[in-house]
KOLTIKE-993275 format. One record per residue: residue number from 1; x, y, z of N, C-alpha, C, O in turn. Coordinates in nm, 3 decimals. Example, Ala and Ser with C-alpha at 12.3 -4.5 7.8 and 13.67 -1.06 7.14 Angstrom:
{1,{1.319,-0.569,0.780},{1.230,-0.450,0.780},{1.320,-0.330,0.780},{1.424,-0.332,0.846}};
{2,{1.285,-0.225,0.708},{1.367,-0.106,0.714},{1.290,0.003,0.787},{1.341,0.114,0.804}};
//
This chain:
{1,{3.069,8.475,10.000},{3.169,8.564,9.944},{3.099,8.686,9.885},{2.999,8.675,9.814}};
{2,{3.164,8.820,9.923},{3.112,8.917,9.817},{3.151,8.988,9.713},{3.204,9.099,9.698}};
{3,{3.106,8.885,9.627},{3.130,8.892,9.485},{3.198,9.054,9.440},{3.313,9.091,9.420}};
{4,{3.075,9.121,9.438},{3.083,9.274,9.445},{3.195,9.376,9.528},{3.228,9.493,9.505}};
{5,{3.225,9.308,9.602},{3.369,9.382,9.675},{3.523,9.348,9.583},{3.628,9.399,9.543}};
{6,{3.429,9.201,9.587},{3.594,9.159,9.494},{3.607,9.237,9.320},{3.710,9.255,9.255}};
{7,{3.467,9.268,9.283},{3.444,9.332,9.182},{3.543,9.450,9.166},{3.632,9.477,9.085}};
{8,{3.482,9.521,9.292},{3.541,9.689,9.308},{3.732,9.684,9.347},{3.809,9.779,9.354}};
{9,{3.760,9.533,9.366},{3.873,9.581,9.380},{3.985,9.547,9.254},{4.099,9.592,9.258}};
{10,{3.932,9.457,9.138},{3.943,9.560,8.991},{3.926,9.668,8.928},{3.990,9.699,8.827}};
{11,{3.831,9.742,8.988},{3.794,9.902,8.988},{3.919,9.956,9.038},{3.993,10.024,8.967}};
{12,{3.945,9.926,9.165},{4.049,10.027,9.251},{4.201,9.952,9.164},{4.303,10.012,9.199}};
{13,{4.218,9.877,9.099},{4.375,9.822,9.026},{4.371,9.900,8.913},{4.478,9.948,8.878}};
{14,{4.265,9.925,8.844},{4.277,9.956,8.710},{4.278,10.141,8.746},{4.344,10.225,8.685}};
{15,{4.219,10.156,8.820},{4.232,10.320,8.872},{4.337,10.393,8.949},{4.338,10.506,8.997}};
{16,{4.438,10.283,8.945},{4.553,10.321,9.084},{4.679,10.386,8.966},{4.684,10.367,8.845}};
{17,{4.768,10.461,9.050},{4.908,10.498,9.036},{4.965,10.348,9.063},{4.924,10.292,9.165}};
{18,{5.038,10.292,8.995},{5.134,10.196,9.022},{5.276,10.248,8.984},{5.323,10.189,8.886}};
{19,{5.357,10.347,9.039},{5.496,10.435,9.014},{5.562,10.310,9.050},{5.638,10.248,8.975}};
{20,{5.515,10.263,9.218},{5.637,10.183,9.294},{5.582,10.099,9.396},{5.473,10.060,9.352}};
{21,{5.595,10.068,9.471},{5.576,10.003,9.591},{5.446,10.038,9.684},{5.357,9.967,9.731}};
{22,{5.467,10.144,9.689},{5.395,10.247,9.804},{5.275,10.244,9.756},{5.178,10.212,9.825}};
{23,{5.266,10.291,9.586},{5.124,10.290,9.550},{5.021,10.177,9.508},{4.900,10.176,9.487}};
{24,{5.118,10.083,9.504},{5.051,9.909,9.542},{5.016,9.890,9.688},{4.927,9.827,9.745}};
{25,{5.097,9.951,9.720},{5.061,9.929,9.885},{4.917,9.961,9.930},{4.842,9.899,10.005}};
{26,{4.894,10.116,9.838},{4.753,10.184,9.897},{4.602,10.124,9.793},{4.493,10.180,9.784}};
{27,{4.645,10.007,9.734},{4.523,10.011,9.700},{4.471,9.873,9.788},{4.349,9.851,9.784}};
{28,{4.551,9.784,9.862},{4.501,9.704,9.972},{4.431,9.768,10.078},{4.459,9.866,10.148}};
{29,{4.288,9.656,10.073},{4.219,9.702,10.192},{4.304,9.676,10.322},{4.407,9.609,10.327}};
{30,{4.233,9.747,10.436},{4.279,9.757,10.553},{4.248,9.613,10.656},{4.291,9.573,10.764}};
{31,{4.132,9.553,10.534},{4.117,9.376,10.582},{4.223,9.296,10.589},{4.238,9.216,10.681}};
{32,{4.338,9.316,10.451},{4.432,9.224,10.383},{4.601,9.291,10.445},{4.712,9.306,10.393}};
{33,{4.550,9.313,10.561},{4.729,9.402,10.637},{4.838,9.331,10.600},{4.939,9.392,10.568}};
{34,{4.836,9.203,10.599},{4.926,9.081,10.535},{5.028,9.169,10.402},{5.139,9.219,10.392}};
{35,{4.910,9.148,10.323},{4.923,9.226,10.149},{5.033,9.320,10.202},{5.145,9.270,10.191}};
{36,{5.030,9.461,10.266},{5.121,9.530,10.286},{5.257,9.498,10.332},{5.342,9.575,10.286}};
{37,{5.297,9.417,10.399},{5.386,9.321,10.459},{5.470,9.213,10.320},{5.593,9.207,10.313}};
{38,{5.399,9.155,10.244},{5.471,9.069,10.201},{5.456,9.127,10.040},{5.538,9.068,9.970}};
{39,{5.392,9.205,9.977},{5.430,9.255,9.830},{5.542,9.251,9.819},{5.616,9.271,9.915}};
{40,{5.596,9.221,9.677},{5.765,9.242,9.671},{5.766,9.290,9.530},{5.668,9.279,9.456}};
{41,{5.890,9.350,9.491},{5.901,9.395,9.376},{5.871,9.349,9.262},{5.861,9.427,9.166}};
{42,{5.848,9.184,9.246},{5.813,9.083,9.139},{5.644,9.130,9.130},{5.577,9.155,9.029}};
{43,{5.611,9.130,9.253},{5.424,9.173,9.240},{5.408,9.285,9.152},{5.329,9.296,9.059}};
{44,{5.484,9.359,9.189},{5.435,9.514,9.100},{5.443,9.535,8.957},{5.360,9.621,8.929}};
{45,{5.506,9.496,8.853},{5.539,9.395,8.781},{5.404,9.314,8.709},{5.367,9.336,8.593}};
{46,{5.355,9.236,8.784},{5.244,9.128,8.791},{5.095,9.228,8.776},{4.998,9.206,8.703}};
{47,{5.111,9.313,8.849},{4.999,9.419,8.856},{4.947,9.527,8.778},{4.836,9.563,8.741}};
{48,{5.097,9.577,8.763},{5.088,9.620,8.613},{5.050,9.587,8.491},{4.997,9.665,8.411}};
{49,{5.081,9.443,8.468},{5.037,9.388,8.326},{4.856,9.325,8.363},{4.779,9.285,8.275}};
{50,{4.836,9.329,8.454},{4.715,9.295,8.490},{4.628,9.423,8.478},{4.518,9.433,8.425}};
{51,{4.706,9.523,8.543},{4.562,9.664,8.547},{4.582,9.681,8.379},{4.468,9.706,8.340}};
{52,{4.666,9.679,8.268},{4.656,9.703,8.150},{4.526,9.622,8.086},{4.439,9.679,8.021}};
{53,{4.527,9.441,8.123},{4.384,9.360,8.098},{4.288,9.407,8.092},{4.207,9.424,8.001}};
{54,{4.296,9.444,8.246},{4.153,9.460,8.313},{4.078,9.619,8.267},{3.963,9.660,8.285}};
{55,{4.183,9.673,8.208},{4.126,9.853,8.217},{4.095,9.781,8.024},{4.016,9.848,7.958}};
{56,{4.149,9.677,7.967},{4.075,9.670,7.850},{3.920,9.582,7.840},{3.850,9.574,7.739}};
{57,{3.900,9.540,7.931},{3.811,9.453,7.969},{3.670,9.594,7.964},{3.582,9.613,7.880}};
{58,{3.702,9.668,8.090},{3.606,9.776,8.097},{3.587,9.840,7.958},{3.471,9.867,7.925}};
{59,{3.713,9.872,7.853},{3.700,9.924,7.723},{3.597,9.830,7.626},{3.512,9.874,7.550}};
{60,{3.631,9.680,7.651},{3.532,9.662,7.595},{3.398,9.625,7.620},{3.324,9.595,7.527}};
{61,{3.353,9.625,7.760},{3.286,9.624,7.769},{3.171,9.773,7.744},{3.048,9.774,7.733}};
{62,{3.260,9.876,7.743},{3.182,10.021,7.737},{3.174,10.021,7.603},{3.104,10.120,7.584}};
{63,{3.202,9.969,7.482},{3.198,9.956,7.348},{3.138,9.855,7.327},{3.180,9.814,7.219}};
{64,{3.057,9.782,7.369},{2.969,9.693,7.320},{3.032,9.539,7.271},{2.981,9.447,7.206}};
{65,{3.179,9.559,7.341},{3.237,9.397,7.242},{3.224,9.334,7.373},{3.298,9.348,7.470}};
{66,{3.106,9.253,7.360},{3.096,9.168,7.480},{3.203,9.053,7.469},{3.274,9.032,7.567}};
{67,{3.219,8.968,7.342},{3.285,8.847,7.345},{3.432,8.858,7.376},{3.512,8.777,7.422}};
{68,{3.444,8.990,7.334},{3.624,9.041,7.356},{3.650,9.054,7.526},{3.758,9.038,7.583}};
{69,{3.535,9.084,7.581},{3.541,9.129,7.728},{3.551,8.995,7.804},{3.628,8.973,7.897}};
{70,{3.454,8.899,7.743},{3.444,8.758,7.801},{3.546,8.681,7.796},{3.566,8.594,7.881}};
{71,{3.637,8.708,7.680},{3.752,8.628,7.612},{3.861,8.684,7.667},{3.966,8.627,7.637}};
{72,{3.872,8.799,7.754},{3.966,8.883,7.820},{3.987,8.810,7.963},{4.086,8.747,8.000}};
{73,{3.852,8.838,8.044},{3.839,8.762,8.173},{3.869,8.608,8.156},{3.945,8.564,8.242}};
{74,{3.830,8.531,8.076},{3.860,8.374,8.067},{4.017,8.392,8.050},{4.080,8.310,8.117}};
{75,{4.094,8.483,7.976},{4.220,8.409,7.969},{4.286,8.480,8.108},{4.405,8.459,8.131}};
{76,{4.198,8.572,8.208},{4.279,8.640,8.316},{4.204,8.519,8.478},{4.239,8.529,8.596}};
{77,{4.097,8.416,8.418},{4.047,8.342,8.526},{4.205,8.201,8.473},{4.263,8.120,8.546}};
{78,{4.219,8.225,8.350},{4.360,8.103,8.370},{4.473,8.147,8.468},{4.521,8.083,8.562}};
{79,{4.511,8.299,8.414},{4.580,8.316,8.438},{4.623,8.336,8.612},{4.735,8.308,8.655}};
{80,{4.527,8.379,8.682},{4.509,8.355,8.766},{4.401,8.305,8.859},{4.339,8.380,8.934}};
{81,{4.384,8.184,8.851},{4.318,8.047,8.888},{4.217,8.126,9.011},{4.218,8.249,9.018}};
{82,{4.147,8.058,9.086},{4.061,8.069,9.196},{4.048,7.953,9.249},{3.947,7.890,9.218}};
{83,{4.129,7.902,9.327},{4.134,7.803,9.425},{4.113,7.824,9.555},{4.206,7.872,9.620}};
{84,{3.965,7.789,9.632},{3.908,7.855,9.732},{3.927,7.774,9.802},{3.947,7.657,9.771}};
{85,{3.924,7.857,9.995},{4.034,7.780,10.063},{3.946,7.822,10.189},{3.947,7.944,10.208}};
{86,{3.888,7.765,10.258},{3.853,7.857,10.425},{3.976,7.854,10.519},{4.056,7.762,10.538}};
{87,{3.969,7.992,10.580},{4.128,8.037,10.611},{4.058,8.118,10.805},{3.960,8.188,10.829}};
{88,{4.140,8.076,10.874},{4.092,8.173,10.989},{4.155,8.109,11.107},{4.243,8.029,11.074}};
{89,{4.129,8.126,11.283},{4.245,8.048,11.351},{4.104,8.020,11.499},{4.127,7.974,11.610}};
{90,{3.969,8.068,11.443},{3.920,7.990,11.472},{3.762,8.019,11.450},{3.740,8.103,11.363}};
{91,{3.626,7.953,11.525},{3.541,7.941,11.493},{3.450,8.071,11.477},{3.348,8.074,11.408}};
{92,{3.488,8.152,11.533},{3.456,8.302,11.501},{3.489,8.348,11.405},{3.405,8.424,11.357}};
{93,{3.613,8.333,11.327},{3.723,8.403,11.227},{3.726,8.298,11.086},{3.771,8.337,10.978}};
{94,{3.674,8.174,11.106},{3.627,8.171,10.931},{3.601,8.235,10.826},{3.494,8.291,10.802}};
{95,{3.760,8.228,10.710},{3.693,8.328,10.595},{3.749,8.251,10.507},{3.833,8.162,10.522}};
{96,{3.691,8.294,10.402},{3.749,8.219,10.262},{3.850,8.346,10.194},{3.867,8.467,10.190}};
{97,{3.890,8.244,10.157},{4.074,8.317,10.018},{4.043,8.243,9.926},{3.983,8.136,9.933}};
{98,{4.084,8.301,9.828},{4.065,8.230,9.639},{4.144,8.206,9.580},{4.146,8.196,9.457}};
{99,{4.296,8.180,9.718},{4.389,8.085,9.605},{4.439,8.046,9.750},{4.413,8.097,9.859}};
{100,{4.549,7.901,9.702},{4.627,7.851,9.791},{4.685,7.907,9.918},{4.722,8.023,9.938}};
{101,{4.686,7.839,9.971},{4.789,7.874,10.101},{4.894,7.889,10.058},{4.916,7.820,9.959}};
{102,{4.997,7.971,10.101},{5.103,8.062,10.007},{5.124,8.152,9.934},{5.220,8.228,9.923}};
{103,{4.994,8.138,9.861},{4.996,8.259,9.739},{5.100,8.358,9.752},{5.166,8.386,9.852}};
{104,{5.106,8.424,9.591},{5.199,8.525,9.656},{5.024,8.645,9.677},{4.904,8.621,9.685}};
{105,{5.124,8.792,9.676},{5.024,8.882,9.691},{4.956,8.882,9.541},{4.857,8.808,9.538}};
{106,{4.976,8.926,9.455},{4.919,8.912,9.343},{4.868,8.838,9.271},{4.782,8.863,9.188}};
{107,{4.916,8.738,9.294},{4.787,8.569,9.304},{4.662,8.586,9.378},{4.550,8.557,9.335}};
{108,{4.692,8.640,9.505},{4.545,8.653,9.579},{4.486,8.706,9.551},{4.369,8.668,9.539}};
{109,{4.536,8.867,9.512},{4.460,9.006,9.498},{4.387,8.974,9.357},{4.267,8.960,9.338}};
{110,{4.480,8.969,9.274},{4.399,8.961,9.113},{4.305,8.817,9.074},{4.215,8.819,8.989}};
{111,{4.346,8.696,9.152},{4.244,8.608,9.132},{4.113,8.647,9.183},{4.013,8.615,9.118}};
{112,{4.097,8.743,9.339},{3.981,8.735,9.349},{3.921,8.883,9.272},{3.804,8.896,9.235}};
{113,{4.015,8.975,9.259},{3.968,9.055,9.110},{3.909,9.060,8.996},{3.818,9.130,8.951}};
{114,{3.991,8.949,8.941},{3.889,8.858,8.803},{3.783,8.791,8.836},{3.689,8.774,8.757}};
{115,{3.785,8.729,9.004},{3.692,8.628,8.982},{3.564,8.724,9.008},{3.463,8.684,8.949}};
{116,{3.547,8.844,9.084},{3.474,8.967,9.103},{3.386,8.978,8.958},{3.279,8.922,8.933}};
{117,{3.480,9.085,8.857},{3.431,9.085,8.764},{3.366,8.983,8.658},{3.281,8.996,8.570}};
{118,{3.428,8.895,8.697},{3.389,8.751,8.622},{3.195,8.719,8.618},{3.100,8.698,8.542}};
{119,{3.244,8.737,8.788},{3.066,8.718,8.795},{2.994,8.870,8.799},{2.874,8.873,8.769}};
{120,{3.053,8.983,8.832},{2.972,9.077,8.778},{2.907,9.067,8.671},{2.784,9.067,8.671}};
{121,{3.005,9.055,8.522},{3.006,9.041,8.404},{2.847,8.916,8.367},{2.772,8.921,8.269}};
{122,{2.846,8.854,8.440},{2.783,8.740,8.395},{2.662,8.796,8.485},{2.553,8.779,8.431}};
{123,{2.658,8.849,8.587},{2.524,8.878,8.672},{2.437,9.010,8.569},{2.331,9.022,8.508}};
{124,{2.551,9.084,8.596},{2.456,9.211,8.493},{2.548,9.267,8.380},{2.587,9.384,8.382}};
{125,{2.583,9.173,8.273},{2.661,9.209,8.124},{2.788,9.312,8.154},{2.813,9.355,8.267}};
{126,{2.835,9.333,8.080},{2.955,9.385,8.063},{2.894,9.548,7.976},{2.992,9.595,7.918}};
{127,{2.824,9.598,7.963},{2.769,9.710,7.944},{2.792,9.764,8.074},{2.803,9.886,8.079}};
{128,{2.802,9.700,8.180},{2.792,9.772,8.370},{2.919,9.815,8.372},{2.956,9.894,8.459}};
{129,{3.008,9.767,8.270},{3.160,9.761,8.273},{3.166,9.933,8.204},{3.150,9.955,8.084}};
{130,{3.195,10.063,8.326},{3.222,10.157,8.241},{3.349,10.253,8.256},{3.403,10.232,8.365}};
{131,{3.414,10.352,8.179},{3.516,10.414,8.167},{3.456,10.568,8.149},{3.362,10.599,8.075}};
{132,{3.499,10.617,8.196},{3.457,10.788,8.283},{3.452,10.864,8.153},{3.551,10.887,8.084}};
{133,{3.296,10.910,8.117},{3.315,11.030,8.029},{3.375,11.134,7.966},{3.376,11.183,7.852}};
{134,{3.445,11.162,8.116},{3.550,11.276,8.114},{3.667,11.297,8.007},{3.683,11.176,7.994}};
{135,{3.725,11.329,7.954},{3.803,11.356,7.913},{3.963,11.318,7.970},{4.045,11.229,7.950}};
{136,{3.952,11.456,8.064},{4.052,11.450,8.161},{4.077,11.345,8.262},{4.187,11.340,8.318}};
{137,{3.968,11.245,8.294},{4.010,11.108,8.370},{4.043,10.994,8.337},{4.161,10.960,8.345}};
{138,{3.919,10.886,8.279},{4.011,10.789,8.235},{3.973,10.663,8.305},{3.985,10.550,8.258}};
{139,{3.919,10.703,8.444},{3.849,10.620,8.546},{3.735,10.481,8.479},{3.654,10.493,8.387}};
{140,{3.762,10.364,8.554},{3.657,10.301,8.516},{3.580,10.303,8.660},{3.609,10.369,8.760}};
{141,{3.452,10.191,8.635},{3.345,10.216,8.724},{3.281,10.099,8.721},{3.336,10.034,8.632}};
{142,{3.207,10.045,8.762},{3.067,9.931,8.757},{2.939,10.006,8.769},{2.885,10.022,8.879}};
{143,{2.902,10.041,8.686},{2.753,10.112,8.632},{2.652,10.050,8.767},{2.587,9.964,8.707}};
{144,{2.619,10.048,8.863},{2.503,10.034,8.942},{2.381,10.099,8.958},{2.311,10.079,9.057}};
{145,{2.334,10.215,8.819},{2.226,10.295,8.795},{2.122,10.168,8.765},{2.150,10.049,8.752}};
{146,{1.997,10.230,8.756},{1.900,10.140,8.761},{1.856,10.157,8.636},{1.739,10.119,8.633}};
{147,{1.881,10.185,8.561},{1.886,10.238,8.394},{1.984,10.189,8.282},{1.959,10.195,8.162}};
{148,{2.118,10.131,8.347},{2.236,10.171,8.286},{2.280,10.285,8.178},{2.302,10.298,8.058}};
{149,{2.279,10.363,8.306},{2.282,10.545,8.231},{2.404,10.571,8.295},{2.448,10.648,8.210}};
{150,{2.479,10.567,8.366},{2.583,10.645,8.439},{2.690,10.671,8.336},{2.701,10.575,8.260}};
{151,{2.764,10.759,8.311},{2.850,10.771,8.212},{2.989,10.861,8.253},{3.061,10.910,8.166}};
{152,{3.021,10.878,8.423},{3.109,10.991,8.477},{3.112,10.843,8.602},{3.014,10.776,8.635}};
{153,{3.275,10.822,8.657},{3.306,10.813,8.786},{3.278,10.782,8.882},{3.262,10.679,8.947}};
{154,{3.265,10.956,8.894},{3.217,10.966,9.021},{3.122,11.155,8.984},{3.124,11.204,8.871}};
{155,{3.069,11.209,9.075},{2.979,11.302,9.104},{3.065,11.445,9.031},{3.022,11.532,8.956}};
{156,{3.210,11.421,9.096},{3.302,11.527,9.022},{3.304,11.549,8.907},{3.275,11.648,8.840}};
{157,{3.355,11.416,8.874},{3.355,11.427,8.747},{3.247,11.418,8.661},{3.302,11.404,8.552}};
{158,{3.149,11.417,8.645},{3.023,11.479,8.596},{3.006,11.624,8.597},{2.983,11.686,8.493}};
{159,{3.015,11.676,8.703},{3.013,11.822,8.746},{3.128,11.885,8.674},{3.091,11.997,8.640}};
{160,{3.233,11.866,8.640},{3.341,11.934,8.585},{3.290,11.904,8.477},{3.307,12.004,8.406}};
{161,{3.224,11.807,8.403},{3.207,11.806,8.239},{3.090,11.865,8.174},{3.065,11.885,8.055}};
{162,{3.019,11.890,8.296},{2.861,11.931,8.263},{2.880,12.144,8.251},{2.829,12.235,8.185}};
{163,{2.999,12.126,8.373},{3.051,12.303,8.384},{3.118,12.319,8.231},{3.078,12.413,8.163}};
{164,{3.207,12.240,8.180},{3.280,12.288,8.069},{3.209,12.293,7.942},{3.212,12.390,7.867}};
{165,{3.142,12.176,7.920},{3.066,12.172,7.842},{2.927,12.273,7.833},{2.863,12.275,7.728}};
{166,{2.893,12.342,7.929},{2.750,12.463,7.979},{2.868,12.616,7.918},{2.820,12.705,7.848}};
{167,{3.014,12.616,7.960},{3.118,12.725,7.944},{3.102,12.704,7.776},{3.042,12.793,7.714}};
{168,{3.144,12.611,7.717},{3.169,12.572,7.535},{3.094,12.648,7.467},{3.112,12.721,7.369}};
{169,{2.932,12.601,7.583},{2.825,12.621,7.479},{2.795,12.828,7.488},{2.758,12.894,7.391}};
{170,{2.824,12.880,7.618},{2.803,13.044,7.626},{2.947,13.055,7.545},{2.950,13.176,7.520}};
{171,{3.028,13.016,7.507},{3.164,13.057,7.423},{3.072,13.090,7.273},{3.048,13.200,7.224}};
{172,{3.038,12.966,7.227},{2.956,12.932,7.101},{2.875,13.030,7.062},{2.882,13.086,6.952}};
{173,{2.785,13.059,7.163},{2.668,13.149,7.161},{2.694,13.342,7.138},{2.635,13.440,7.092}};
{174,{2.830,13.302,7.207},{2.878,13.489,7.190},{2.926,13.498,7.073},{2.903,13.597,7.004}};
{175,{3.000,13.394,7.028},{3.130,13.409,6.902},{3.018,13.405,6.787},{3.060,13.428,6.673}};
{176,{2.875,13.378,6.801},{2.756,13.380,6.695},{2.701,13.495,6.690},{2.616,13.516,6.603}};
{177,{2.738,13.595,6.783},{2.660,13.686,6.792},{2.688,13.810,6.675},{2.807,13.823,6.645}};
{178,{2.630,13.866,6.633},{2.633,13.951,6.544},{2.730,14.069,6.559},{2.698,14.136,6.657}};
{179,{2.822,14.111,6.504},{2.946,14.211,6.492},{2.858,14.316,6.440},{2.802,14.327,6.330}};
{180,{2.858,14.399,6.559},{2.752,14.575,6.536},{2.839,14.633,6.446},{2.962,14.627,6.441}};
{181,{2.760,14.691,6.376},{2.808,14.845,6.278},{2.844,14.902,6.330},{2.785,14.966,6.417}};
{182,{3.020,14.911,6.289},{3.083,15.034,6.294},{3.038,15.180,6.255},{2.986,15.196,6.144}};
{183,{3.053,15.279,6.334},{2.970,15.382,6.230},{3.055,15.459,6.170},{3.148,15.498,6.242}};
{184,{3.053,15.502,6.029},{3.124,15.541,5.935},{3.181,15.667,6.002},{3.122,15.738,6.084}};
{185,{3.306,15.682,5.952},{3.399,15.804,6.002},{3.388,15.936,5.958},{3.429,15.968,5.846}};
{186,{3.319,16.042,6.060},{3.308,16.183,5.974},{3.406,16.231,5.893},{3.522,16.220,5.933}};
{187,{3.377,16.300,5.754},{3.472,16.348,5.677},{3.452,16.481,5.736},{3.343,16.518,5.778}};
{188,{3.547,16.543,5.737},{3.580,16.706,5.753},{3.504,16.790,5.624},{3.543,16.779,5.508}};
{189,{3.431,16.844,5.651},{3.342,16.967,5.537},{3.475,17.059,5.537},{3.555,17.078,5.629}};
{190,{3.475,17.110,5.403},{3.576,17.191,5.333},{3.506,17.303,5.289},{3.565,17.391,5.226}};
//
C-alpha cells in the first residue's frame, strides 16, 4: 500500500471547495471512477465534518501540539475504521481497499485518508504536518524538505509572499526617507 498517496489524499480533502456535489466529485482520483458514480448527498455532509478534523490536525501539528494531533487522528482512525480487504476480478488486478465491501464513498475515501496521515504522522512527526504561510491561502501540505523548512504550499505561493513582503519592505524604506527642505518663500523688498 502507498501509505503516502493515501497521505496526500487528506491534503487534497482539507484543500478542496466542498459547495456541492461536483466539487467532491473533483477531488477523486481518476483510479477510484466508482467514487464518482456512487457519492450521494449524505457523503458530502460526512466530508465536510471530516476536512474541518483533518485541516485541525495539520493546525496542530504546525504548532507544535503533537498529542492534540495524535488524539485527533485516533478519534478519526475510530471513526472511520480501516478494514483491509484485497479487491480485484483477477490475478493481474489485485488491490487492496481499507474498508468493507460496500462501503459507502466516504468510508473508503477518509478511512484510507486517516489511515495515510496516521502513518505519515508516526513515520516523520506531525511537524511534516504544514499550513501555507501565506496569508491569502490557507493550504495545508506534508513538509517533504530535507530540513523541515518548507513553510508555503506550493512555489506560488512563496513567490507571491516573498514579492509582497520585498514591496512592504521598499514602502518602509521610502516612507523613512527624509522630507527635503522646503525653501523659504521670497518676501517682496519694499
Amino acid at each position: 500500500m502507498n501509505f503516502d498517496a493515501y497521505a496526500r489524499t487528506g491534503v487534497d480533502l482539507v484543500n478542496a471547495r466542498l459547495d456541492d456535489l461536483d466539487d467532491l466529485r473533483a477531488i477523486f482520483p481518476d483510479d477510484n471512477a466508482w467514487m464518482h458514480d456512487e457519492v450521494a448527498e449524505r457523503d458530502l455532509t460526512i466530508f465536510r465534518r471530516a476536512q474541518k478534523r483533518l485541516r485541525d490536525v495539520f493546525e496542530y501539528g504546525t504548532s507544535g501540539r503533537d498529542a492534540e494531533a495524535v488524539a485527533e487522528l485516533n478519534a478519526l482512525l475510530e471513526t472511520f475504521p480501516v478494514q483491509p480487504r484485497i479487491s480485484g476480478h483477477d490475478s493481474s488486478d489485485w488491490h487492496m481497499h481499507v474498508t468493507s465491501r460496500g462501503a459507502s464513498v466516504s468510508s473508503e475515501y477518509l478511512a484510507g485518508a486517516v489511515w495515510g496521515l496516521s502513518v505519515w504522522l508516526c513515520e516523520y512527526g506531525s511537524a511534516r504536518f504544514g499550513v501555507c504561510a501565506d496569508e491569502r491561502c490557507g493550504n495545508v501540505y506534508l513538509d517533504t524538505s530535507s530540513n523541515c523548512c518548507r513553510r508555503f504550499c506550493s512555489e506560488r505561493c512563496a513567490t507571491r509572499s516573498h514579492v509582497a513582503a520585498h514591496r512592504a519592505r521598499k514602502r518602509a524604506a521610502v516612507d523613512q526617507l527624509p522630507v527635503p527642505a522646503q525653501p523659504e518663500p521670497l518676501t517682496p523688498v519694499s
